[in-house]
GUGU-545856 format. One record per atom (N, C-alpha, C): x, y, z; residue number from 1. Coordinates in Angstrom, 2 decimals. Layout:
REC     east    north       up  resi
REC        X        Y        Z   NUM
...
This chain:
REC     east    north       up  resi
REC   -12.01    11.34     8.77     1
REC   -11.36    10.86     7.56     1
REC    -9.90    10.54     7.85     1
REC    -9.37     9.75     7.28     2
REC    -7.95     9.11     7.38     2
REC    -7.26     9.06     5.88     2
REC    -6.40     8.67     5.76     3
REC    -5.62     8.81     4.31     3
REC    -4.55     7.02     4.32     3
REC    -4.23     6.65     3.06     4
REC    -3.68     5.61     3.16     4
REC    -3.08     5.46     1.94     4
REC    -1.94     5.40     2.13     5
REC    -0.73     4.89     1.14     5
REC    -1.19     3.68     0.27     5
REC    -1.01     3.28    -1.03     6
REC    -1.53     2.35    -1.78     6
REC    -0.77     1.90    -2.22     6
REC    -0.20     0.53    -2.38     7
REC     1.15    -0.05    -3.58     7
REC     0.81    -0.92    -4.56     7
REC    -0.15    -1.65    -3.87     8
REC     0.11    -3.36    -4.56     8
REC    -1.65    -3.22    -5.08     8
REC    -1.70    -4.53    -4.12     9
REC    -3.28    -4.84    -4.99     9
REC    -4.23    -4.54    -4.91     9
REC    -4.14    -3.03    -3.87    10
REC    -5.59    -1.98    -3.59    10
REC    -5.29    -0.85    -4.37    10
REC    -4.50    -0.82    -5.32    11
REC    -4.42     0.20    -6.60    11
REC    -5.46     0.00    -7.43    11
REC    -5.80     1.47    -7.97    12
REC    -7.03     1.16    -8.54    12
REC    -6.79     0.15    -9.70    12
REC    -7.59    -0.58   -10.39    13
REC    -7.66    -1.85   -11.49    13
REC    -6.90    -2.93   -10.82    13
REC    -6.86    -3.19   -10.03    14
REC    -5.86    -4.32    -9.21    14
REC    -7.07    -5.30    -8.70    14
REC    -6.54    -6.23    -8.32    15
REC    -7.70    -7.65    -7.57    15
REC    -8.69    -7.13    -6.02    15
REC    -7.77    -6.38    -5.35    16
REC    -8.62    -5.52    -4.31    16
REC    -8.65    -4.35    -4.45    16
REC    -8.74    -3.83    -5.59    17
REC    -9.01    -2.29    -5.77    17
REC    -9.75    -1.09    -4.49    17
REC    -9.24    -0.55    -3.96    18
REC    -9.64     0.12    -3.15    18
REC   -11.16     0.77    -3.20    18
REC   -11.52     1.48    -4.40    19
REC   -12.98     1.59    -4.59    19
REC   -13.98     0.69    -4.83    19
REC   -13.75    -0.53    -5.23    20
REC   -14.25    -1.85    -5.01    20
REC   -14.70    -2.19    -4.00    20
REC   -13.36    -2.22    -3.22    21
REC   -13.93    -2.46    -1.68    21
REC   -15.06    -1.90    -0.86    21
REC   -14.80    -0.69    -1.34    22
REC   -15.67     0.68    -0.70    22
REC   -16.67     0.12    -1.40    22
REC   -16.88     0.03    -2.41    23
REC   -18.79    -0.12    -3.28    23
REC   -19.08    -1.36    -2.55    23
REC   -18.33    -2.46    -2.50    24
REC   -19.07    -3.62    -2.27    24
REC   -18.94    -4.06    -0.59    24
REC   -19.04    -3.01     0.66    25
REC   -18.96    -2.61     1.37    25
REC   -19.99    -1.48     2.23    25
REC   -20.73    -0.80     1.31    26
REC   -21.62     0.71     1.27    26
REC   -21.14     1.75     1.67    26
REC   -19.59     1.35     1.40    27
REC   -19.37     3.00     2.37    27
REC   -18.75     3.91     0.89    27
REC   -18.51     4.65     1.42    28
REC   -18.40     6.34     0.50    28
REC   -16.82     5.68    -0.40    28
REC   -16.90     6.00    -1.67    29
REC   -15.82     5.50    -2.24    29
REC   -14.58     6.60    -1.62    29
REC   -13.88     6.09    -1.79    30
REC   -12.27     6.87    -1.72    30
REC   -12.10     8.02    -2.63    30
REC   -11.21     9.85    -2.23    31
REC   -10.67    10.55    -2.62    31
REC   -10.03    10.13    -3.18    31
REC    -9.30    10.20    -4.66    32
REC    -7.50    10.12    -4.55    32
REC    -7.31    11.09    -4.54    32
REC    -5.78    11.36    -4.44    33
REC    -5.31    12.23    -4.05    33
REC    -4.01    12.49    -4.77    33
REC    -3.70    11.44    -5.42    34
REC    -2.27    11.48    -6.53    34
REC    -1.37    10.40    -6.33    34
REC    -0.77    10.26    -7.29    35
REC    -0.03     9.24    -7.03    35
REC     1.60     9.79    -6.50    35
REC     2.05     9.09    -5.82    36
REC     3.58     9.50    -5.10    36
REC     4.35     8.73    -5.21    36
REC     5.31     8.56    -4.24    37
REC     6.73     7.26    -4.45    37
REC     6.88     7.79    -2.66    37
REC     7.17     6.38    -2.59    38
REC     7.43     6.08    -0.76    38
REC     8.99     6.01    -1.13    38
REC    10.27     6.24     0.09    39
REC    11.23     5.82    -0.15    39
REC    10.92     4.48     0.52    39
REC    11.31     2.72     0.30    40
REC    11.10     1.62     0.22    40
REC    11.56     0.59    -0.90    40
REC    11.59    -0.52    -0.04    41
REC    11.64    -1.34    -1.47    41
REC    10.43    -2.68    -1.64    41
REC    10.05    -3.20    -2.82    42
REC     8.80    -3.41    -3.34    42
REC     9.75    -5.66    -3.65    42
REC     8.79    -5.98    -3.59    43
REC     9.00    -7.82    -3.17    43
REC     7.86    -8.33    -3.66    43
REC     8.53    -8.90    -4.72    44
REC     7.24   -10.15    -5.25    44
REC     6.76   -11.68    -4.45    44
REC     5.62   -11.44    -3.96    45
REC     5.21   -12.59    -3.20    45
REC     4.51   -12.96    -4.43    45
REC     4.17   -13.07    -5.56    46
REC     3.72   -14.09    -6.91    46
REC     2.16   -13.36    -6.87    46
REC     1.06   -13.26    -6.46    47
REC     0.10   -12.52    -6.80    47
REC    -0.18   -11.44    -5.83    47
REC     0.59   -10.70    -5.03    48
REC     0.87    -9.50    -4.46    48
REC     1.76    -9.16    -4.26    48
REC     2.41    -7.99    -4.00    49
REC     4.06    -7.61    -3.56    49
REC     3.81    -7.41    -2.39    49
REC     5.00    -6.97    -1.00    50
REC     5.21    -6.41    -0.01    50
REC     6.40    -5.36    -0.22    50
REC     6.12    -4.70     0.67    51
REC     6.78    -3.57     0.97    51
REC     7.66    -3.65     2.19    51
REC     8.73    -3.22     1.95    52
REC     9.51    -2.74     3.49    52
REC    10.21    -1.51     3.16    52
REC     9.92    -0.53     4.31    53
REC    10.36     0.82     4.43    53
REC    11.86     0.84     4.55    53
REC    12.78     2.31     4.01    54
REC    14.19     2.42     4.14    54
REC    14.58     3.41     4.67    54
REC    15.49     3.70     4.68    55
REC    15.44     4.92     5.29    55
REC    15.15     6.12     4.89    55
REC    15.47     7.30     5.43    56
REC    15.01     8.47     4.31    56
REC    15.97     8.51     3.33    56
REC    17.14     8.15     3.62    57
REC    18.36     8.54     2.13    57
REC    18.53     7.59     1.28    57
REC    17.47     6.68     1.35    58
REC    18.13     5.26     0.61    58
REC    17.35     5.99    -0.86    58
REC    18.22     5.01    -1.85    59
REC    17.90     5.38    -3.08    59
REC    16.35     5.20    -3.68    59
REC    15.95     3.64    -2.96    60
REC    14.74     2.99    -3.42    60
REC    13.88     3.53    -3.25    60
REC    12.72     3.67    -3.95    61
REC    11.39     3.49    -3.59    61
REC     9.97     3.68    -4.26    61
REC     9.01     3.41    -3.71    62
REC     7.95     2.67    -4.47    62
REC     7.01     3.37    -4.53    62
REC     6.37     2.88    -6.03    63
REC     5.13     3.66    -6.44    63
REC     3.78     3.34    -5.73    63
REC     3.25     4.45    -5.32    64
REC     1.62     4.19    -4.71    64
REC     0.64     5.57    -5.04    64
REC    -0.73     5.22    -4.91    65
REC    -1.46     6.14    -4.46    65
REC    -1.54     6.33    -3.26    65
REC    -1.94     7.86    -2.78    66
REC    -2.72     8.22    -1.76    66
REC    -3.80     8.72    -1.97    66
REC    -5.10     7.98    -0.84    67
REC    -6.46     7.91    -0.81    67
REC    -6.71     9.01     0.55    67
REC    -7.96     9.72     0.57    68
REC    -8.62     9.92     1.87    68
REC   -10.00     8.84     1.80    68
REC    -9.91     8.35     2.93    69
REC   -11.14     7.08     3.17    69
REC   -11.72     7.52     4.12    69
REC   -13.10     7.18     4.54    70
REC   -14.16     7.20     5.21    70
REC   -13.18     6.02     6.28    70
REC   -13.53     6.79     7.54    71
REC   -13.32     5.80     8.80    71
REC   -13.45     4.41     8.43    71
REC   -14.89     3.98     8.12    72
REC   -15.65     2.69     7.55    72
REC   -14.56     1.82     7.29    72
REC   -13.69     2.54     6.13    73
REC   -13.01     1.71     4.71    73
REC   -11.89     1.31     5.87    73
REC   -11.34     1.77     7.03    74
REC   -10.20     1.13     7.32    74
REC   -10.08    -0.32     8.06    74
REC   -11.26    -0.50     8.24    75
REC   -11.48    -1.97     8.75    75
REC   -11.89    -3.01     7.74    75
REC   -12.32    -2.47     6.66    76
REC   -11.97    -3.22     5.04    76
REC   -10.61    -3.32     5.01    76
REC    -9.73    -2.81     5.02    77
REC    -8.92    -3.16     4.44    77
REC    -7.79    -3.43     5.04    77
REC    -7.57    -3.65     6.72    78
REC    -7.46    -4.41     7.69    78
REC    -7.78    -5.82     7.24    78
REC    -8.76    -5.80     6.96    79
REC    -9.10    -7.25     6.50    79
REC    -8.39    -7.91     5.31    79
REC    -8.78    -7.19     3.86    80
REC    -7.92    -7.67     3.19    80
REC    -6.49    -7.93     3.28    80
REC    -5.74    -7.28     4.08    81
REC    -4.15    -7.00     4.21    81
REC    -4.05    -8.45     5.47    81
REC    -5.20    -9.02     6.39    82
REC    -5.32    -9.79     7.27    82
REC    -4.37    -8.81     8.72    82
REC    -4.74    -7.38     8.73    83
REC    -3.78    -7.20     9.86    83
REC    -5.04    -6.97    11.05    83
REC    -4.52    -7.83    12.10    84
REC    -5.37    -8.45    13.41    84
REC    -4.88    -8.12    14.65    84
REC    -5.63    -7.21    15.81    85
REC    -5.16    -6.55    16.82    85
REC    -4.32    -7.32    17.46    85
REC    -3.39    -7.48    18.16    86
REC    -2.35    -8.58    18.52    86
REC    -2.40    -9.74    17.98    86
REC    -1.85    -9.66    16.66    87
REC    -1.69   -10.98    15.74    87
REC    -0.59   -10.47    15.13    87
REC     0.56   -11.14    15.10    88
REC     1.44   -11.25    14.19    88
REC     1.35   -11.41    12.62    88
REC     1.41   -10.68    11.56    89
REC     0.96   -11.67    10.49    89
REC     1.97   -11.16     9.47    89
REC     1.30   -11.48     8.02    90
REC     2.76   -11.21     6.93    90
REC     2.58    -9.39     6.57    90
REC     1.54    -8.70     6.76    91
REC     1.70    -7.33     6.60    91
REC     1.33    -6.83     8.37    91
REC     1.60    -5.44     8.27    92
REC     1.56    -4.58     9.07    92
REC     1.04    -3.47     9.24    92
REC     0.19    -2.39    10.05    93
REC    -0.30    -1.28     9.17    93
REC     0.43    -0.53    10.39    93
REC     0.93     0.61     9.51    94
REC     2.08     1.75    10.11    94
REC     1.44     2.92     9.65    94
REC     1.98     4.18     9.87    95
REC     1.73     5.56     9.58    95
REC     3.33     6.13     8.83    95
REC     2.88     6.86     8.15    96
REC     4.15     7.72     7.24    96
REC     3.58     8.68     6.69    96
REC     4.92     9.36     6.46    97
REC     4.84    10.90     6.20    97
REC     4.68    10.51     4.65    97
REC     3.88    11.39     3.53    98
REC     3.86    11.36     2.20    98
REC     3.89    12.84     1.44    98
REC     4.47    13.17     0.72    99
REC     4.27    13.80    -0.62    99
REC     3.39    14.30    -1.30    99
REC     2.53    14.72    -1.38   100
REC     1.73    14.69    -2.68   100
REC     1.21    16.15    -3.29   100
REC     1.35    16.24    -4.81   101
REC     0.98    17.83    -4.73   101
REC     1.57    18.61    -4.34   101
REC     3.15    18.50    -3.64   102
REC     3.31    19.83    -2.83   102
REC     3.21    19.58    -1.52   102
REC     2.20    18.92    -0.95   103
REC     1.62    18.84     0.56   103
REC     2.08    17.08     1.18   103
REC     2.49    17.77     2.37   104
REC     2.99    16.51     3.07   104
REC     1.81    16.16     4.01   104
REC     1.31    14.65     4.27   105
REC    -0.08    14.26     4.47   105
REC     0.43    12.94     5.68   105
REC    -0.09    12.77     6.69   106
REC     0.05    11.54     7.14   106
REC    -0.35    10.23     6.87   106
REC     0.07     9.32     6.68   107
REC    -0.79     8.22     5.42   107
REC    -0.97     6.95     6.69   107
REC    -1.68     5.83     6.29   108
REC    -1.86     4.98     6.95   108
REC    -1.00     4.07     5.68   108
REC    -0.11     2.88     5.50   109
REC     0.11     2.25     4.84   109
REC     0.19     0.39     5.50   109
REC     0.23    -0.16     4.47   110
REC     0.74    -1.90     5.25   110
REC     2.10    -2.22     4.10   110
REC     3.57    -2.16     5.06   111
REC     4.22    -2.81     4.59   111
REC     4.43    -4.52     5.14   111
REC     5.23    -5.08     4.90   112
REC     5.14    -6.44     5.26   112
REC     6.51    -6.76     6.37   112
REC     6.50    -7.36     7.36   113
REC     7.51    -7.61     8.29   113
REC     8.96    -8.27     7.07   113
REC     9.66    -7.26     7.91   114
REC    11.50    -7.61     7.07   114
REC    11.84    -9.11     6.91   114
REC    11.29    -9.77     8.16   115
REC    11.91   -11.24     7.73   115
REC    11.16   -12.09     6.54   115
REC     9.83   -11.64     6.12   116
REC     8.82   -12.12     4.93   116
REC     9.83   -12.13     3.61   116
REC    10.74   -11.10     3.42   117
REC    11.63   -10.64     2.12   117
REC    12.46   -12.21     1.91   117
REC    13.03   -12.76     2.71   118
REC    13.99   -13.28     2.27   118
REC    14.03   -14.78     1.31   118
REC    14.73   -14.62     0.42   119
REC    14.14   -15.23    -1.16   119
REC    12.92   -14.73    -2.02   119
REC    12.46   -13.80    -1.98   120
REC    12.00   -13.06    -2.75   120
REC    12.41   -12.24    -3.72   120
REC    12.25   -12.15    -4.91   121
REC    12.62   -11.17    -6.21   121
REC    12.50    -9.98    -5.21   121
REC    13.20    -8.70    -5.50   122
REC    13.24    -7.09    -5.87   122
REC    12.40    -6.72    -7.00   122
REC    11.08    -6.32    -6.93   123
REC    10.63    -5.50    -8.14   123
REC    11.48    -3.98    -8.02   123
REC    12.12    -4.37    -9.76   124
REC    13.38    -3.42    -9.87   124
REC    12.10    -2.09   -10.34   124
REC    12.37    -0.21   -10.12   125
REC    11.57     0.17   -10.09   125
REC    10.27     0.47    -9.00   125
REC     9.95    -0.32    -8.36   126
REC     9.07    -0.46    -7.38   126
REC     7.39    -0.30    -7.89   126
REC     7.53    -0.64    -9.02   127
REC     5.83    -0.43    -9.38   127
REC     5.35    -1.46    -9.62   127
REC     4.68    -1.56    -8.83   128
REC     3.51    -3.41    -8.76   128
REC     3.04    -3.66   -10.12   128
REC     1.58    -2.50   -10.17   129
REC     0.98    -2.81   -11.84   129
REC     1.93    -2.89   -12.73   129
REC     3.27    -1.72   -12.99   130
REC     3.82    -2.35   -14.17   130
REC     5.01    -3.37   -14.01   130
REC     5.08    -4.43   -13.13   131
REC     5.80    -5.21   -12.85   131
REC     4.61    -6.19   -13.12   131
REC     3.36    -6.07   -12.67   132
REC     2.62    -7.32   -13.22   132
REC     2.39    -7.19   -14.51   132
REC     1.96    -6.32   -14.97   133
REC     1.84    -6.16   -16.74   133
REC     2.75    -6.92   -17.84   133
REC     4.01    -6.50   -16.99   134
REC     5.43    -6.94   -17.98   134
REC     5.43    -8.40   -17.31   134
REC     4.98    -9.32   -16.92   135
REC     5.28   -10.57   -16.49   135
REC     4.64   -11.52   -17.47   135
């Protein structure tokens, strides 16, 4: 089992909902595990956001779930995110330390390469769903 940071559009009720994936896939739906805040800041690409990580003291940062997934689910969602073994692309999948409950967890997440940001809105807040809601 593995664990994975959630922001944008694999939140649950979102367009790639993470248990979605899993059902229409056959593999074992996803744990959650709670929702947290990454320190980061959150970028409207118009029907998904990206993420780029800050440091630990920066003020920002963004709302997600954390999931435990079945091995299976991480090559789902490799896919959706399009991240490709030596391929450059607009996300990335990294590891980070998380929060949750009390308990600090190693997460798998995809933020998006720093140079993708530029001319992009700041979702002020860092929360995708209620940044799409209010639009």
């Amino acid at each position: 089992m593995k664990y994975v940071f959630v922001y944008g559009t694999l939140r649950a009720g979102e367009i790639n909902d993470i248990n979605l994936a899993a059902d229409s896939n056959g593999i074992a739906r996803p744990r959650h595990l709670g929702l947290t805040r990454l320190t980061g800041r959150l970028f409207d690409f118009g029907t998904y956001p990206g993420m780029v990580a800050e440091a630990a003291d920066a003020q920002s940062t963004v709302v997600g779930d954390v999931y435990e997934i079945d091995d299976a689910l991480l090559a789902v969602l490799d896919e959706i995110e399009q991240v490709y073994p030596g391929v450059d692309g607009l996300f990335v999948s990294r590891q980070v330390d998380v929060e949750v409950e009390g308990e600090r967890i190693a997460c798998l997440y995809y933020p998006v390469a720093l140079a993708a940001i530029a001319g992009r809105p700041e979702i002020e807040g860092g929360d995708w769903v209620a940044h799409r809601r209010a639009r």
